[in-house]
C-alpha positions as CSV (number, residue, x, y, z in Angstrom):
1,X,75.6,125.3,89.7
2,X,72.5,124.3,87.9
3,X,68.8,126.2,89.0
4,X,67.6,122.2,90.2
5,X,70.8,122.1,92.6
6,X,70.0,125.7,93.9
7,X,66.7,124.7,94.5
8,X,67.5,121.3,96.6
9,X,68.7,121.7,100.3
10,X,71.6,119.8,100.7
11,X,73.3,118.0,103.8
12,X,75.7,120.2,105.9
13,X,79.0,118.4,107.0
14,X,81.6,120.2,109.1
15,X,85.0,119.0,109.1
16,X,85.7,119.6,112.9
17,X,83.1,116.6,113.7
18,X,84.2,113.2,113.4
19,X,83.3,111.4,110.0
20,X,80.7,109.1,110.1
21,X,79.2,106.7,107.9
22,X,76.1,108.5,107.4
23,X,78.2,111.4,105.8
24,X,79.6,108.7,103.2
25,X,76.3,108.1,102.1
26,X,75.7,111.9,102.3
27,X,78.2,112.6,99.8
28,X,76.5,110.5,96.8
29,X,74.8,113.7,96.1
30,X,75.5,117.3,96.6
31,X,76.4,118.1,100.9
32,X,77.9,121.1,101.7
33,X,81.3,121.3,103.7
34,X,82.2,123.4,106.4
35,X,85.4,124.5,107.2
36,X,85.8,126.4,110.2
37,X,88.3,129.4,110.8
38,X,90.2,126.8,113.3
39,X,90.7,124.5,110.4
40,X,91.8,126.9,108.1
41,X,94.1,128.3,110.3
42,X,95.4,124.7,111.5
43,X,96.0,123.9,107.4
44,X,97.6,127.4,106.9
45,X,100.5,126.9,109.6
46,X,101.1,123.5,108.4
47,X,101.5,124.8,104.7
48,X,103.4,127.7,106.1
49,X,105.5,125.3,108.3
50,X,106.1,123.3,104.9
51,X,107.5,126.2,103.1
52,X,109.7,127.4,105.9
53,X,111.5,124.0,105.7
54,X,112.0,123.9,102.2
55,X,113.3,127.5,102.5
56,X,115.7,125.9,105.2
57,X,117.0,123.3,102.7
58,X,115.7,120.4,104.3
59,X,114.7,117.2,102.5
60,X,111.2,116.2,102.3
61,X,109.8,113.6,100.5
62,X,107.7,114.1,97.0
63,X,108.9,118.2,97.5
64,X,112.8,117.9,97.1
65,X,113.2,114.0,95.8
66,X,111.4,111.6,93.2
67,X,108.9,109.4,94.0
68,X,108.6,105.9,95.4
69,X,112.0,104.1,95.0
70,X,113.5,107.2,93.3
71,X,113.5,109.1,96.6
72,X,117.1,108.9,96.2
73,X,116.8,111.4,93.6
74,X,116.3,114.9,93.6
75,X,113.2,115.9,92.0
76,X,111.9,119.0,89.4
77,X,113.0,122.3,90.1
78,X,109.5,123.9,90.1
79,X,106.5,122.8,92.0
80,X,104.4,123.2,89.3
81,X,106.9,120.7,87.0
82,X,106.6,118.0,90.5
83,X,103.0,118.0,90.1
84,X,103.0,117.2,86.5
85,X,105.7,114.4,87.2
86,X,103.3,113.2,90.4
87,X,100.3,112.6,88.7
88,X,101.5,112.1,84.8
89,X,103.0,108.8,85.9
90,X,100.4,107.6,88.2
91,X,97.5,108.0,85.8
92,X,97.4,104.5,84.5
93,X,94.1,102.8,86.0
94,X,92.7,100.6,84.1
95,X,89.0,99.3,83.8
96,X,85.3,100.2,84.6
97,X,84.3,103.2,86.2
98,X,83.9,103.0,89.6
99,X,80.4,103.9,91.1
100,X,80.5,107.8,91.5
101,X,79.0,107.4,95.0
102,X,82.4,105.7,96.1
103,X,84.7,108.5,94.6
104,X,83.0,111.2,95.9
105,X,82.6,109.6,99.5
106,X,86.4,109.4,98.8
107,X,86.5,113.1,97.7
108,X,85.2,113.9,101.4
109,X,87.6,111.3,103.2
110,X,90.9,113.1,101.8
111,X,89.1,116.3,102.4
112,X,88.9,115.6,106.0
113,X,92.4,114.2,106.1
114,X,93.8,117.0,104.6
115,X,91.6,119.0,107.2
116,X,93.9,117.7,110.5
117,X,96.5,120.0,109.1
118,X,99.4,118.0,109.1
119,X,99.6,117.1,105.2
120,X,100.8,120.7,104.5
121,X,98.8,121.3,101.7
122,X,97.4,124.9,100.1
123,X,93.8,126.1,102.1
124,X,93.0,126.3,98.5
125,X,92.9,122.7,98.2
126,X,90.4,122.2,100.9
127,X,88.3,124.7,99.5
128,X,88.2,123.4,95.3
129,X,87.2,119.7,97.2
130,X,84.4,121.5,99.2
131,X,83.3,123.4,96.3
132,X,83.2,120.4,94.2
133,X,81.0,118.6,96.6
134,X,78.5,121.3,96.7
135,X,77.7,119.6,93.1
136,X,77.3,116.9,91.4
137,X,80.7,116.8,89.6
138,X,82.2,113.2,90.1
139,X,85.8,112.4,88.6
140,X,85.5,108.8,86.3
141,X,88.0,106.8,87.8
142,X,89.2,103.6,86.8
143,X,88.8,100.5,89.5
144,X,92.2,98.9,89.2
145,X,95.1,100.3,90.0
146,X,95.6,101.1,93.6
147,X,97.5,98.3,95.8
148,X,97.3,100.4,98.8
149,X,100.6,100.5,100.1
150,X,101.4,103.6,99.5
151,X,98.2,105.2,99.6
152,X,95.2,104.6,96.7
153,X,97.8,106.3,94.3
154,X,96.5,105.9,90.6
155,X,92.8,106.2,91.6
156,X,93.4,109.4,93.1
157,X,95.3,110.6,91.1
158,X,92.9,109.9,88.5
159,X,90.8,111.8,90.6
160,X,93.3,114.8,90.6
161,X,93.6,114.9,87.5
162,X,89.7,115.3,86.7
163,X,89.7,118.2,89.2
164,X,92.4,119.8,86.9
165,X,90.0,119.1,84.0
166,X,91.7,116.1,82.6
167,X,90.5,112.8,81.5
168,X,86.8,112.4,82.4
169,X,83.9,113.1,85.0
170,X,80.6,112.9,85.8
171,X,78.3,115.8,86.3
172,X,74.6,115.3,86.8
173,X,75.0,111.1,86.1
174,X,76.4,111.7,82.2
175,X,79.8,111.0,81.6
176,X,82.0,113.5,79.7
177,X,85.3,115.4,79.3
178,X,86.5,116.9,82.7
179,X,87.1,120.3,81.3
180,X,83.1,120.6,80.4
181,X,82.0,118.8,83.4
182,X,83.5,121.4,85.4
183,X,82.3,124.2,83.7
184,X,78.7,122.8,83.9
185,X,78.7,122.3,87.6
186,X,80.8,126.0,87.5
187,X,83.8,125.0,88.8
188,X,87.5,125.9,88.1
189,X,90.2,123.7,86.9
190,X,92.4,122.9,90.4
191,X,95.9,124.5,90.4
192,X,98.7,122.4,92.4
193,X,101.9,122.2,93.4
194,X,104.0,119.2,94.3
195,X,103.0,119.1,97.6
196,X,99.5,119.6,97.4
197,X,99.2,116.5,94.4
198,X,101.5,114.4,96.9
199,X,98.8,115.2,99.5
200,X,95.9,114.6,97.4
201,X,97.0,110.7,96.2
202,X,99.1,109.4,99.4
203,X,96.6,108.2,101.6
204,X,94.1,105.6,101.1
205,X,90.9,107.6,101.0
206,X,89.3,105.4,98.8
207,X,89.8,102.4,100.6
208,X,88.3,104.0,103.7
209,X,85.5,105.4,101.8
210,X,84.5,101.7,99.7
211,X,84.7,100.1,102.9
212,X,82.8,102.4,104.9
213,X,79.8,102.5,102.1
214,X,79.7,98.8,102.5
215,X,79.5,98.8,106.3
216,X,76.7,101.2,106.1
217,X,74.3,98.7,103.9
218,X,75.7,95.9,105.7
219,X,74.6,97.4,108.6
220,X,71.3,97.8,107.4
221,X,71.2,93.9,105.7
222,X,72.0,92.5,108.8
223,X,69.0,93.7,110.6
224,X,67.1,92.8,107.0
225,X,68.5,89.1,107.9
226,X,66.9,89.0,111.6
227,X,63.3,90.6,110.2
228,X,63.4,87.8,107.4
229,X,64.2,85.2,109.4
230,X,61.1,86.3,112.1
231,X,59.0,86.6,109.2
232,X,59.6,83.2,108.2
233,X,59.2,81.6,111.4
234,X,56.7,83.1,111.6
235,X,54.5,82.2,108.6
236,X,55.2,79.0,108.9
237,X,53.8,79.0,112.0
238,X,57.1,77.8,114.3
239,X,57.9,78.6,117.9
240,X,60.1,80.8,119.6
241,X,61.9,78.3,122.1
242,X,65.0,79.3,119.3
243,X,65.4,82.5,120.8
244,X,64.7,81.8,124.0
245,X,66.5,84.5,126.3
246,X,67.7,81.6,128.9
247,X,69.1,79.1,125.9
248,X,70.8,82.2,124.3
249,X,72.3,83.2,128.0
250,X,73.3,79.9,128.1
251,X,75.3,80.3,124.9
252,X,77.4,83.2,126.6
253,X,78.3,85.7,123.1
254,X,76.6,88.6,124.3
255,X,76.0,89.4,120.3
256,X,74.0,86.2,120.5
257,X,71.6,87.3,123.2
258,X,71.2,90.7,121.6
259,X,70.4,89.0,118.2
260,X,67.9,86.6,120.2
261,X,66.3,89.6,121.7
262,X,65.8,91.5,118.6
263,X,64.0,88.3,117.2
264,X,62.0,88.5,120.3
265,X,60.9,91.5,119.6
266,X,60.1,91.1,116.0
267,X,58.0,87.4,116.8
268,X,55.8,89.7,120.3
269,X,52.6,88.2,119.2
270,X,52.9,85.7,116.9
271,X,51.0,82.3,117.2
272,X,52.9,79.1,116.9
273,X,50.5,76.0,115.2
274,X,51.7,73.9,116.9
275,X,52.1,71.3,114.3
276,X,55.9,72.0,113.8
277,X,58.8,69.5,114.2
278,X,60.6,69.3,117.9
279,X,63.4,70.9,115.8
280,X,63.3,73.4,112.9
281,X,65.9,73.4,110.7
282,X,69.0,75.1,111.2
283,X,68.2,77.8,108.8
284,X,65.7,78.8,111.4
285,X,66.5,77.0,114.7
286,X,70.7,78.6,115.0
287,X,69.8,82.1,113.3
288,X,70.6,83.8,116.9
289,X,74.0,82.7,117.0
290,X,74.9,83.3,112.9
291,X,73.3,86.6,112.8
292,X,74.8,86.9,116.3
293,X,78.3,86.1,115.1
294,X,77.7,88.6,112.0
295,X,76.8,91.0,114.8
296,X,80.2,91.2,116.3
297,X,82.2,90.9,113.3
298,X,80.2,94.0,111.4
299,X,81.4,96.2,115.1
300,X,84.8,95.2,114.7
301,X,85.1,96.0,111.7
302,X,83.1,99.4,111.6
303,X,85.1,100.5,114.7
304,X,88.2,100.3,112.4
305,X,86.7,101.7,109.3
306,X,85.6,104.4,111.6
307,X,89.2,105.2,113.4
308,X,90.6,105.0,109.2
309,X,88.0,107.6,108.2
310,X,88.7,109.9,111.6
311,X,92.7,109.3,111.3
312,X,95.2,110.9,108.7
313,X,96.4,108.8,106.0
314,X,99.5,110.5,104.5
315,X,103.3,111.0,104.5
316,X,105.1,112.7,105.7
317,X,103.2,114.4,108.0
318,X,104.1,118.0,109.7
319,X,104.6,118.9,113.3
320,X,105.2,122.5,113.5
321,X,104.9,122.9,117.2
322,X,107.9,120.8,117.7
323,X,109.6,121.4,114.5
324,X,108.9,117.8,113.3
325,X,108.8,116.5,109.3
326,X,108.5,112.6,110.1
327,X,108.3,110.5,107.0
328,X,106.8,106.7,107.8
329,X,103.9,104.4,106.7
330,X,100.6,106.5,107.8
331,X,99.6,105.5,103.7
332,X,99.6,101.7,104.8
333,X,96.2,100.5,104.3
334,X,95.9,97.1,106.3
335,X,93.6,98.0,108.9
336,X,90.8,98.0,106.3
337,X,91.9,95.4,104.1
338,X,91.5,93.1,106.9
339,X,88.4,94.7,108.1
340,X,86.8,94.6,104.3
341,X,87.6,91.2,104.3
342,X,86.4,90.1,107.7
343,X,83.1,92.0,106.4
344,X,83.4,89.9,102.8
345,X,83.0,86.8,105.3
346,X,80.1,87.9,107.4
347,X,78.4,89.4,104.5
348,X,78.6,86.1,102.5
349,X,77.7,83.7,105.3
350,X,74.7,85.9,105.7
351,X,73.8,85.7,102.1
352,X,74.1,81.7,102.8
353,X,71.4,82.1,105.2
354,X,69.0,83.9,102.9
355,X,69.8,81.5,99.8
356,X,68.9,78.4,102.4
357,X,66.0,79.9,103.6
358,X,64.7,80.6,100.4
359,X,64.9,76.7,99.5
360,X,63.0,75.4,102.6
361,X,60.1,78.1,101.5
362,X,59.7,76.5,98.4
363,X,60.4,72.6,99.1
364,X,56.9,71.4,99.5
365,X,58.2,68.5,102.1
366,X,59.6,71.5,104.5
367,X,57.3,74.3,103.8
368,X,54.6,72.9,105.7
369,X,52.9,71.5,102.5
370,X,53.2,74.9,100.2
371,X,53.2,73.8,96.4
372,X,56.6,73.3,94.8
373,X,58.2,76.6,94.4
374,X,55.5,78.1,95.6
375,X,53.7,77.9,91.8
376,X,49.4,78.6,92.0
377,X,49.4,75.8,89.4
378,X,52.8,73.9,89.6
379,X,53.6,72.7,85.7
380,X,51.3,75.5,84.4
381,X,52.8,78.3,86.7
382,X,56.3,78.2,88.0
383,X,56.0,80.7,90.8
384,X,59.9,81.9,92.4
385,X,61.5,79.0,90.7
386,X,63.7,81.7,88.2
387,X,64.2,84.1,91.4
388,X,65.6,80.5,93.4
389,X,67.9,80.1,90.4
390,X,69.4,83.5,90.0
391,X,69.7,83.6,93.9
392,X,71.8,80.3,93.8
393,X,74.4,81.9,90.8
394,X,74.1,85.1,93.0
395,X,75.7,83.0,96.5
396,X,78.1,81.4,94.1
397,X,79.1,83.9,92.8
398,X,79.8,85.3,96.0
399,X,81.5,82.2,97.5
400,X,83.6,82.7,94.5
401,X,84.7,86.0,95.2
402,X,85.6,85.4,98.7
403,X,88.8,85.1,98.7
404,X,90.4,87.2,101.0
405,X,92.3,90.0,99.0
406,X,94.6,91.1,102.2
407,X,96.3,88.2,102.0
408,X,97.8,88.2,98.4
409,X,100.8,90.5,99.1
410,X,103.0,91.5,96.1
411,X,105.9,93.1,95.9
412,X,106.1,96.0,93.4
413,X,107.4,99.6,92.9
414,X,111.4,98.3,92.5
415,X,110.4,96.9,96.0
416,X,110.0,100.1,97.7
417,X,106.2,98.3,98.1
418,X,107.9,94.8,98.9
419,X,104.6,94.4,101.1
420,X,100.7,95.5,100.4
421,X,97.9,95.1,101.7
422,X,95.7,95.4,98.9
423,X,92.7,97.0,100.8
424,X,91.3,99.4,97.9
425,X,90.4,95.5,96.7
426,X,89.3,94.4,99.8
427,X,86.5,97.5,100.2
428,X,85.6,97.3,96.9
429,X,85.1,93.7,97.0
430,X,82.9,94.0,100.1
431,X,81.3,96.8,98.7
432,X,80.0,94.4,95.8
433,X,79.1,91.6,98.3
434,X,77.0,93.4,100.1
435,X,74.9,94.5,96.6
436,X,74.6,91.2,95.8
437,X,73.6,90.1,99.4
438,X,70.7,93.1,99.1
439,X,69.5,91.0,95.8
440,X,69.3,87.8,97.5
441,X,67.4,89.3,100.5
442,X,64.6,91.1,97.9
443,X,64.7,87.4,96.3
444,X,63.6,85.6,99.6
445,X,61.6,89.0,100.3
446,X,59.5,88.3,97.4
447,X,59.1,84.3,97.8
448,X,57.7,85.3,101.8
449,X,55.1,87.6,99.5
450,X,54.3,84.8,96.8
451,X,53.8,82.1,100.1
452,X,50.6,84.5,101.3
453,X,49.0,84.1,97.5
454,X,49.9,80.3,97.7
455,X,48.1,79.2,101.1
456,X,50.8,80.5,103.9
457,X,49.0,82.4,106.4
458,X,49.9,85.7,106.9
459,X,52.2,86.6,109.9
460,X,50.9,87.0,113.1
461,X,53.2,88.6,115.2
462,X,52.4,92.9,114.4
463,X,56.0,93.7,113.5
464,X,56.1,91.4,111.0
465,X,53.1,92.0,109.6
466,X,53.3,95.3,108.8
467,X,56.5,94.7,106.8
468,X,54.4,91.9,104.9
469,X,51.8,94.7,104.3
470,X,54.2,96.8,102.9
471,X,55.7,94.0,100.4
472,X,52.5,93.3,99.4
473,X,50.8,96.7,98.5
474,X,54.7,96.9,96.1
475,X,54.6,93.3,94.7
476,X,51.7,91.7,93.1
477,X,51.1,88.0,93.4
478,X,53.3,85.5,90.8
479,X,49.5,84.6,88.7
480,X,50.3,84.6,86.1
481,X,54.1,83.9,85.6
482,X,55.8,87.4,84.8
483,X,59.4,88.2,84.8
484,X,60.5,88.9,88.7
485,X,63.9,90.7,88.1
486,X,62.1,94.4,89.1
487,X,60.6,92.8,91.6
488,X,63.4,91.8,93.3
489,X,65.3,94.8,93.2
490,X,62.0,96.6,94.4
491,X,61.6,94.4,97.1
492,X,65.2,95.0,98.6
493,X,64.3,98.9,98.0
494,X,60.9,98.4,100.0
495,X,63.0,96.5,103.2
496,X,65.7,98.6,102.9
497,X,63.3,101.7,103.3
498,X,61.4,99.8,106.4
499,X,65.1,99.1,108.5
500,X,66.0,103.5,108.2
501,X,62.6,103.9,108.9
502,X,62.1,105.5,112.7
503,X,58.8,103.6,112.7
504,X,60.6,100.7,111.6
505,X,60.2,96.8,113.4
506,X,60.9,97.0,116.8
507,X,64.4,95.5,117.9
508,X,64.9,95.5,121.8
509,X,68.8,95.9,121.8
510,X,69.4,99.5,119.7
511,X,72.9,97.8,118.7
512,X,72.8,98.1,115.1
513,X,72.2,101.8,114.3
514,X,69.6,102.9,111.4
515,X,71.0,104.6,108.1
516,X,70.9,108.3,109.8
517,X,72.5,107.5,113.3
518,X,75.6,109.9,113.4
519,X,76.9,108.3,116.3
């Protein structure tokens, strides 16, 4: 391990707590991994368990037959020779890398899987994943590949593979040979048997993991959407009759009232002109019960994410106390695909939101009388007109991608998969959505900025104020034209920063948890 790793105090994470989101995030950089003696012990009589039924002749899957629809032939003599077979066969992703926070939040969900003792893999194992997260050695693994039916097989396996010092990884952000990128982070090649490979590719870890990082910046754009949506109301001086706690009651979706509350809380203070229409748009007027909707779709879907993360995706699974090998479909990955995909949905109606808030702010006959696109000199200047049209390809692009991937079940394997659920798709597609969604919020983040330099009065009501102090001392003011793409991106880093913050904008309700809740 390098001297700057040494010197950096890394994140503890014990297996015998339940995974959380926060630990995903952890695991983008170095965190080290506790196992306790219980654990060990718990992995060691499941491994010896293992052992004592092959001894006894009894079939088990992947340790006595082939794989997938060969089951109904008997496999390589040694364990060694199955672990070649395993993971020569599966290594066949195909193209970009994947984001090297994903595989090694991965890394940690198959590590805690593995942990519940009933995948009857070597200690050993536990310990080379441990050990590899203590630095910052990522396996390159391929995005396409895994149709989660049958657990994110040729990803992990890919990831196997790297740990043995095949193929590629990542150590310290620079891509190179496996075999060098584990000396350099001083790490030994992994040594397997059948068994142990079986139990490092037949669960869908990386599904879990993908989903799981996207729930936890969801989590945090969602409450971006309620503090930009205050904000706007209130620079443009509008009431508050729109989150009115007895018209929200009214509605009945408790999400609904706890969105209207937090909005509450964010507009304490502010000073309507008076001058507004009866009605604001709805981009303004029905936020409570869109971001309310968003509300209860992101705690379905993290309550699932959550039980996938805390459960044990593999097969077959040992019961030594009653003598059990049961072989079944723990490696089916549909919770999350439909979970990533009910995300996708939420995330991408929120991103509607922001890309229609963004063009009232700079129509001068809606923006209370702003210049067009908010320019200091409209025809010589050109204010956020570039950041409105790479925020409209950015929602159509992510209309376009919508399409729910749980849905487009194929059959493969010689049918052995004749259904899938395609989740490793699903996460990852949510996990993209919810990147772009952070670009559009940073877009509208900077437009609220540019409105102050072009006439809008600043926002009255404290909470919001303070966040327009903070975009303000990181943006400059659009005069003269400059390119905005920085901007943008730093913008979405400055709200991002103010949402994790403790001293963040007050909400009322506590429902959506900041970025280092472990709860």
């Amino acid at each position: 391990m390098g001297l700057i790793q040494e010197q950096i105090r890394v994140p503890v994470i014990s297996v015998a707590e339940p995974r959380t989101l926060a630990d995903l995030e952890a695991a983008a950089g170095p965190v080290e991994v506790v196992l306790s003696p219980a654990t060990r012990n718990r992995v060691a009589e499941g491994r010896e368990f293992v052992m004592r039924c092959l001894a006894e002749g009894r079939p088990i899957y992947g340790a006595t037959t082939g794989f997938g629809p060969l089951v109904g032939f008997s496999g390589r003599d040694e364990d060694t020779d199955q672990c070649e077979n395993l993971l020569s066969h599966l290594t066949a992703g195909q193209g970009p890398d994947l984001p090297t926070s994903i595989v090694r939040a991965a890394t940690l969900a198959r590590l805690s899987s593995l942990a519940r003792g009933r995948s009857g893999v070597s200690v050993s194992v536990l310990d080379a994943l441990a050990e590899m997260l203590k630095t910052t050695f990522a396996p390159a693994v391929p995005r396409l590949g895994s149709v989660g039916a049958s657990g994110d097989l040729v990803p992990l396996a890919h990831l196997t593979q790297a740990l043995k010092g095949r193929g590629h990884a990542y150590a310290d952000g620079v891509r190179q040979d496996a075999g060098d990128a584990l000396a350099s982070c001083g790490l030994r090649p992994l040594d397997l048997d059948g068994r142990d490979a079986l139990g490092l590719v037949n669960g869908v870890s990386l599904t879990a993991a993908a989903a799981g990082l996207a729930m936890a910046q969801f989590i945090r754009s969602h409450r971006i959407a309620g503090l930009l949506s205050a904000m706007l109301a209130d620079q443009l001086g509008c009431g508050t009759d729109f989150c009115d706690h007895h018209l929200l009651e009214a509605f009945g979706h408790p999400e609904a009232i706890a969105e209207a509350a937090d909005l509450r809380a964010r507009l304490r203070g502010t000073r309507p002109t008076g001058d507004r229409p009866l009605q604001e748009p709805y981009t303004i007027r029905c936020v409570p019960q869109l971001l309310g909707a968003v509300r209860a779709s992101l705690g379905q879907a993290r309550e699932v994410i959550l039980h996938d993360l805390n459960g044990i995706s593999d097969n077959p699974l040992f019961f030594a106390e009653d003598d059990l090998v049961v072989h079944g479909g723990n490696f089916f990955g549909q919770p999350v695909a439909f979970a990533a995909d009910t995300m996708t949905t939420a995330v991408v109606q929120t991103g509607n939101l922001a890309e229609r808030q963004l063009d009232l702010l700079v129509d001068p006959h809606r923006n209370g009388g702003l210049p067009p696109v908010l320019a200091t000199e409209p025809g010589r200047q050109h204010g956020v007109q570039g950041v409105q049209i790479a925020a409209t390809a950015i929602i159509a692009d992510m209309r376009r991608s919508a399409v729910p991937a749980s849905l487009q079940s194929l059959p493969t394997n010689l049918h052995n998969q004749d259904i899938v659920p395609f989740g490793t798709q699903a996460a990852l597609n949510a996990f993209d959505q919810v990147r772009s969604l952070r670009l559009l919020h940073g877009s509208l983040a900077v437009a609220l900025r540019q409105a102050i330099h072009v006439g809008a009065r600043r926002p009255t009501a404290p909470a919001c104020a303070d966040v327009m102090e903070r975009l303000m001392d990181a943006i400059a003011p659009i005069d003269p034209d400059r390119p905005l793409h920085e901007d943008v991106r730093r913008a979405a880093d400055v709200l991002d920063d103010v949402v994790a913050s403790p001293t963040g904008p007050m909400t009322e309700t506590g429902l959506v948890r900041q970025r280092g809740d472990r709860s």
